[in-house]
Each structure stands twice: as C-alpha cells, then as structure tokens.
N, C-alpha and C positions, 0 to 999 in steps of 0.2 A: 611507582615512579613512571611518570611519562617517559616512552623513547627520546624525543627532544633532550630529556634532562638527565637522560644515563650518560654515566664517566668511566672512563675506563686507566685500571695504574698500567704504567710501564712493563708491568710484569702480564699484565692479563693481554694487551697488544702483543708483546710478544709470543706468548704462548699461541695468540691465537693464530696469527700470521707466519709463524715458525722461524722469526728474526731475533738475534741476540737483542740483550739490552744495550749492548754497547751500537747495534746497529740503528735502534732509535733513536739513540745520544746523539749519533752523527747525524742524522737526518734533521735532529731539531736546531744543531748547531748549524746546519744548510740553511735553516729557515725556512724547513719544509713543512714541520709541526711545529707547531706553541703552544704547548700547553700552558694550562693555571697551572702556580702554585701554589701548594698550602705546605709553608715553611720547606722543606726540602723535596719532598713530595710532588711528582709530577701527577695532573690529573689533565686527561684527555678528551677532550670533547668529542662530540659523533664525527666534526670537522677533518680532527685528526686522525680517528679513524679513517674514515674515505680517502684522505690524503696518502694516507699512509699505504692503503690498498692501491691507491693511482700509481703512487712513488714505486712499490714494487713491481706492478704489470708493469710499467715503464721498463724496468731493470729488467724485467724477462723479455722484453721484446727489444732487447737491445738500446735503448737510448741512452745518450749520455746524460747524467745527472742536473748539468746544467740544461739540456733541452726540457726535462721532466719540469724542471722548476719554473720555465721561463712558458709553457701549456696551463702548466696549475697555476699560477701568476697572471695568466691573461682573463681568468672566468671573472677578478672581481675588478678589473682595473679595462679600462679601454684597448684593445676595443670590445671587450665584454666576451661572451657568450660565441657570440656570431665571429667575431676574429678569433679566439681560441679553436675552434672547433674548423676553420679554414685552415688556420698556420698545421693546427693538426693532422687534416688529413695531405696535406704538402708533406709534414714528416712520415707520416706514414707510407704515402708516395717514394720518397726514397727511401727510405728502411726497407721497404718492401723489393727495390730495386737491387739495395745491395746486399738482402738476404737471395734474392733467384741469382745474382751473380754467384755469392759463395755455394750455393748450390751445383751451380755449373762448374766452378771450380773443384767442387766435390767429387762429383760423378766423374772426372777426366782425371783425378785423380786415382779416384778408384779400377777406370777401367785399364792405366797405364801399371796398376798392382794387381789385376785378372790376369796382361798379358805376362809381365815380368816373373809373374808365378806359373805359368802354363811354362813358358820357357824354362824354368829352372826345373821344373817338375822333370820336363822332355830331359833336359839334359841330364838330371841326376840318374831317371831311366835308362838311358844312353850307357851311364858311366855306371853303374850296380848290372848293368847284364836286364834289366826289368823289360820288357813289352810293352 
C-alpha cells in the first residue's frame, strides 16, 4: 500500500497521538477532521492525521480552538498558503507576547515567595531561639 492510500481507525490516531477517542469525536464534530465512513466505522485519511497533529501543537502552544481552525481553514481557501502562513506568524507574534508576559509574571511571583520565605524563615529563627 502506497503512503498516499494508508488509513488510519480512530483507535490507532489515538493510540498514536496519546488523545482519547472521545477527544477525536470532538474535533471531528469541530470540523477539524472528516473522516470516511464505512457504515459506523470512522476511517482516516493522511489529511486527518496531519490535522490532527496541527490541532494538537496548536493546543500545546496555547491557542484557542477556534484560531486552530480558522489557520487550518486558510491553507485551502483564500487566501491560500501565503495568507495562512501570515495570519500565522501574527499569532504566533502574540502568543509569544503573552507567553514572555506570564513569564514575567512568573518570576515576580516567585521572587515575592523567595522574600516571604527568607522572612518567615528569619522569624521562626527569631522565635525557636535558632541562629
């Protein structure tokens, strides 16, 4: 069997991706995949695999669901290729802005939990008789 004409069931996507089946179900009810049917039987094209790999990077890199769809939606409809891959790195551009923010909010968090511990340290030394 030519790659082109390998199919893949619901169960072997998930297995391979480490995503329920119920977490496919939803995606295809998004209209992120389409599979064929053969009677109840979902069968998967290479399409929805790569989809399916997009939809997930997406979800780890924080995107909402509807931007995931509205990237993967642009490669086959206008403006093609070249708009998707623009609008893209625009989201990427801000994702990336409000990941270095929660970042900074991270760290000023962290270091206001360094001082608050140094303090209570001092004081519980203070209050035990400790050095």
């Amino acid at each position: 069997m030519v790659d082109a004409e390998r199919t893949w069931s619901i169960a072997e996507l998930a297995d391979e991706f480490g995503v329920t089946l119920r977490t496919i179900r939803f995606y295809e009810e998004q209209g992120l995949l389409t599979p064929a049917r053969n009677g109840t039987r979902r069968i998967f094209a290479d399409g929805d695999r790569v989809r399916l790999g997009l939809v997930l990077r997406g979800k780890r890199l924080g995107f909402p669901l509807d931007e995931i769809k509205k990237i993967i939606g642009m490669y086959d409809a206008e403006p093609g290729e070249t708009g998707q891959l623009r609008y893209l790195l625009d989201q990427i551009e801000d994702r990336r802005k409000e990941l270095e923010q929660r970042r900074r909010d991270i760290d000023a968090a962290l270091s206001e939990l360094d001082e608050l511990e140094r303090r209570c340290r001092a004081d519980l030394n203070r209050l035990t008789g400790r050095a």
